[in-house]
N, C-alpha and C positions, 0 to 999 in steps of 0.2 A: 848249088847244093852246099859246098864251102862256105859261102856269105851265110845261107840259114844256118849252120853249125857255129860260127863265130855269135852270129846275133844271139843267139840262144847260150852260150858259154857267158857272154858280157851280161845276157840279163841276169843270168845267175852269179853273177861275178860284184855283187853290189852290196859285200859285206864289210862293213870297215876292218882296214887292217886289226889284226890280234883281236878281234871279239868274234867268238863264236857264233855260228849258225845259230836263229832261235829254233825253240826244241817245238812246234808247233803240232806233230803230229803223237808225241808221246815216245817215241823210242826212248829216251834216256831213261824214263821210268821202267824199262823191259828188262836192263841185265842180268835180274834175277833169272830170267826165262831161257837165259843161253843153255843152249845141252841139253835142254826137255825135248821128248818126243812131242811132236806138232801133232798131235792127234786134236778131235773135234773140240774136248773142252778146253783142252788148253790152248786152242785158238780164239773162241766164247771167251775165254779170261783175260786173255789178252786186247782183245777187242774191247770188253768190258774197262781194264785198266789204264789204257791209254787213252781214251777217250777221243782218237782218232776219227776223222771224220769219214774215211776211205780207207779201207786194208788191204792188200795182197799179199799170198804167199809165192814167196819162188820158189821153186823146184832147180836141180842144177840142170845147167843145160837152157832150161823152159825162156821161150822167147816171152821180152815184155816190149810195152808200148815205152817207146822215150820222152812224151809230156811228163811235167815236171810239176807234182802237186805237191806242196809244202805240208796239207795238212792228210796225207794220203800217207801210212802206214805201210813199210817192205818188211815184210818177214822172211828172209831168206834162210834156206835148208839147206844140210848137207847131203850128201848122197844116203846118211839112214834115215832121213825122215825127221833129223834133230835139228832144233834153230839154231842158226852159225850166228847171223848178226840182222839188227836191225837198224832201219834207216827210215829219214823223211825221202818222199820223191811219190 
């Protein structure tokens, strides 16, 4: 279990130093969207805006799958229902 957890950190681990992650799924376009209530359209717009090929939202607590899709969209919530942060994965 250990070996798949290392193999899978190093795949991910294949960024050149000091350059950033590319932004593939659209999050860095979303900061506007921090503190809005995550309701139906503003999920629609968000989806619409990033042009994300796959989206989810987290809820706190709510278990996810840990495959790792670059162009897969996390929309994650606070406990009122507002977007705290988003992310590729």
């Amino acid at each position: 279990m250990h070996i798949l957890i290392i193999a899978a950190l190093a795949a991910l681990a294949t960024v050149v130093e000091g350059q950033p992650l590319p932004d593939v799924c659209g999050a860095g376009k979303m900061n506007a969207m921090i503190g809005k209530k995550a309701d139906a359209a503003t999920i629609a717009a968000i989806r619409k805006k990033s042009g994300a090929k796959a989206m989810r939202v987290i809820r706190p607590g709510q278990m996810v799958t840990m495959d790792y899709s670059e162009t897969r969209l996390n929309v994650s919530l606070d406990g009122k229902g507002r977007i705290k942060e988003f992310g590729c994965g």
